[in-house]
C-alpha positions in Angstrom: -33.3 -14.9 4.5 -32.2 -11.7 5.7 -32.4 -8.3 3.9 -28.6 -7.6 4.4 -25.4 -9.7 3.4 -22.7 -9.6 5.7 -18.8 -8.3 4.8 -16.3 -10.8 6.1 -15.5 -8.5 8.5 -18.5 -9.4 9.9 -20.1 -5.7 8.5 -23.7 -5.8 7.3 -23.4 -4.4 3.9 -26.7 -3.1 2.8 -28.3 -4.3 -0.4 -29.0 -0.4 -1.6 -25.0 -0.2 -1.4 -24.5 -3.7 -3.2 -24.1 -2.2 -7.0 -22.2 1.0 -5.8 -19.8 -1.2 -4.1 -19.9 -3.1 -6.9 -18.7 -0.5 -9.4 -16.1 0.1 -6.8 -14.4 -3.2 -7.2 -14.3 -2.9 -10.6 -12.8 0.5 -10.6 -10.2 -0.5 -7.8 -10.1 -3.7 -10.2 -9.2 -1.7 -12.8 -7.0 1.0 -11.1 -4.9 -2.1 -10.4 -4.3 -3.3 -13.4 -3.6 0.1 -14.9 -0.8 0.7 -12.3 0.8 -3.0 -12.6 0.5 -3.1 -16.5 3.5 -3.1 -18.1 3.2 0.5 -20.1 2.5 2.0 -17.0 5.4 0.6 -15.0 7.6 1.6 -18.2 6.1 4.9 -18.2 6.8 5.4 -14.5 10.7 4.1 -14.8 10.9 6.5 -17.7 9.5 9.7 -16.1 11.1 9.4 -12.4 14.0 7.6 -13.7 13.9 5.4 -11.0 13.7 1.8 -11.7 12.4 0.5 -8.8 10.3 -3.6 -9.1 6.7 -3.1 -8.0 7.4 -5.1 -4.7 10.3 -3.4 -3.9 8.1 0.0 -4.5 5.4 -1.6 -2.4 7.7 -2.0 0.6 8.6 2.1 0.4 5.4 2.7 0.3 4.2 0.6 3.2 7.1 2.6 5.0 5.8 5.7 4.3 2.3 5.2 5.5 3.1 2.8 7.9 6.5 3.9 9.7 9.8 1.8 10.9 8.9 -1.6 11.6 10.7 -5.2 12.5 10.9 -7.8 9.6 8.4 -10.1 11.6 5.5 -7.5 11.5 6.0 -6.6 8.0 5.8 -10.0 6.9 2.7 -10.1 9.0 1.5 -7.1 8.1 1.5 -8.3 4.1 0.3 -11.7 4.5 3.9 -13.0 3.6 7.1 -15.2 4.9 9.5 -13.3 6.7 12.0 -14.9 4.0 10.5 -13.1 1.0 10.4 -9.9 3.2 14.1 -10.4 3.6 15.1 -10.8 0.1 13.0 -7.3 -0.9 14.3 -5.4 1.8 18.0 -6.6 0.3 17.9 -4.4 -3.0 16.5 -1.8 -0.7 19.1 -2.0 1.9 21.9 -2.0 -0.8 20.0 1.3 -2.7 20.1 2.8 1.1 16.4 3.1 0.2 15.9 1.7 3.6 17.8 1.5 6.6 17.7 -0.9 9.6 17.7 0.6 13.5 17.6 -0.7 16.9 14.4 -1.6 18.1 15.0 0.2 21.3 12.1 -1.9 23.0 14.0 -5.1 22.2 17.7 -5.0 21.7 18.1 -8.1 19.9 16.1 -7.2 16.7 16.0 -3.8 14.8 13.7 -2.0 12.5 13.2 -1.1 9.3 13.0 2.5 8.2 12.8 4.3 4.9 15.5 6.5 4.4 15.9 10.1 3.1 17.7 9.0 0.0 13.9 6.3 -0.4 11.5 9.2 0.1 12.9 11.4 -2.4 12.5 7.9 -4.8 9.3 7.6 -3.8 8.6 10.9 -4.3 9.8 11.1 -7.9 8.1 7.6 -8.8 4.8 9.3 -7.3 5.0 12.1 -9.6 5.5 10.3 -12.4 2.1 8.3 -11.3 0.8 11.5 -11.6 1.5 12.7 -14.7 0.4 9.7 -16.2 -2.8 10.1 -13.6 -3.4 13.7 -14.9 -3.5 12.3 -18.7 -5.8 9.6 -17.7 -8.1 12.1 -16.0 -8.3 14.9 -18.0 -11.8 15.3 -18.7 -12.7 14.6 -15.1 -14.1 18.0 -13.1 -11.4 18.5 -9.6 -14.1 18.0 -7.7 -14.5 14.4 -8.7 -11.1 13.8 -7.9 -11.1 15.0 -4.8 -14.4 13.2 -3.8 -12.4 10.1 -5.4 -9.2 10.3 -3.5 -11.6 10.9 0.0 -13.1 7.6 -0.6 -9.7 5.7 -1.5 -8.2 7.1 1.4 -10.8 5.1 4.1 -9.3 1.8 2.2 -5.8 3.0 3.3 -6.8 3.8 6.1 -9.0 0.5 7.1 -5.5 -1.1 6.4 -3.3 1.1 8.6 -6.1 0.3 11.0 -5.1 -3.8 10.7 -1.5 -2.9 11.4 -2.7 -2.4 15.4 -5.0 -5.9 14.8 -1.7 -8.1 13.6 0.9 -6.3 14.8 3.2 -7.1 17.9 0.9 -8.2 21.0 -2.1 -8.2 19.1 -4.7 -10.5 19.3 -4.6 -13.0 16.3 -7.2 -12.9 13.3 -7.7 -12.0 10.5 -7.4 -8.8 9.2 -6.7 -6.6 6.2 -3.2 -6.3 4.5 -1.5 -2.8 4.1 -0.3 -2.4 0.7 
C-alpha cells in the first residue's frame, strides 16, 4: 500500500492534503448549488435584467475565458454533442450574443465569438452575482477573498489548460471540461 493516492490525472495527491481537498469539494459542492439554485438564478435575472438560461450563460462564459471557437471544439471542449451545442448557440445567435466568423485557417467552417452586445450581458449578469456574492460574504475579512478567488482561479485555469489537450490536432484523452 502506498502512502499517496493518485488523482485521475494521474497526480499523486498527498494524504496531508486529503481533508483540505476535501473541504474544497464541498465548498465548490456547495458554491454550485448556490449559483444553480433557483433564488439565486431569480435573483440574478432580477438584478441584471437579463434573462439568460444557465447553459446559454455557460456558453458566454466559456467565450469569454476561452475565445472564438468552431462548434466541433466546443462541443469537445464541454463533453457534449455538437447537436446540443447547436441548439444553445441558436438563442445566442438570435440575441446577437454571439456571432459566427470565418475560420480563416479553414474556409469551410467558421467560429464562434461573443459579441459586444454578449459581454456587456455578461457583464451585468456578473454583477448581479456579485451583489448577491457581497451579501453572502459579508462577514468574511478581503483578504480571505482574495486568497479564495487565487485558489479558484488554478481550477479555471487547469481547464483552459484542457482546451490545448482536446482541442483541434490534439492528441486524444481525457481531459478536464471548461465551464
Amino acid at each position: 500500500m502506498t502512502s499517496s493516492r493518485t488523482a485521475s490525472g494521474g497526480t499523486p495527491v498527498e494524504p496531508a492534503a486529503a481533508p483540505e481537498l476535501a473541504r474544497l469539494e464541498v465548498a465548490l459542492s456547495a458554491l454550485v448549488r448556490w449559483s444553480e439554485s433557483k433564488y439565486t438564478r431569480a435573483e440574478v435575472t432580477r438584478l441584471s435584467g437579463c434573462n439568460v438560461p444557465p447553459s446559454a450563460l455557460r456558453l458566454l462564459e466559456h467565450f469569454d475565458v476561452a475565445g472564438a471557437m468552431r462548434v466541433s471544439d466546443i462541443a469537445d471542449c464541454l463533453r457534449v454533442d455538437v447537436s446540443t451545442v447547436s441548439l444553445q448557440l441558436r438563442r445566442l445567435k438570435a440575441d446577437r450574443l454571439v456571432s459566427r466568423q470565418p475560420d480563416l485557417a479553414d474556409g469551410r467552417s467558421g467560429t464562434i465569438a461573443i459579441t459586444p452586445d454578449g459581454r456587456r450581458v455578461l457583464e451585468r449578469v456578473r454583477a448581479a452575482r456579485r451583489d448577491l456574492l457581497a451579501e453572502a460574504f459579508a462577514q468574511a475579512a478581503p483578504g480571505e477573498l482574495g486568497r479564495a478567488a487565487d485558489v479558484l482561479i488554478r481550477l479555471q485555469d487547469h481547464m483552459l489548460a484542457g482546451i490545448t489537450t482536446t482541442g483541434p490536432g490534439a492528441a486524444a484523452g481525457p481531459g478536464p471540461a471548461p465551464g
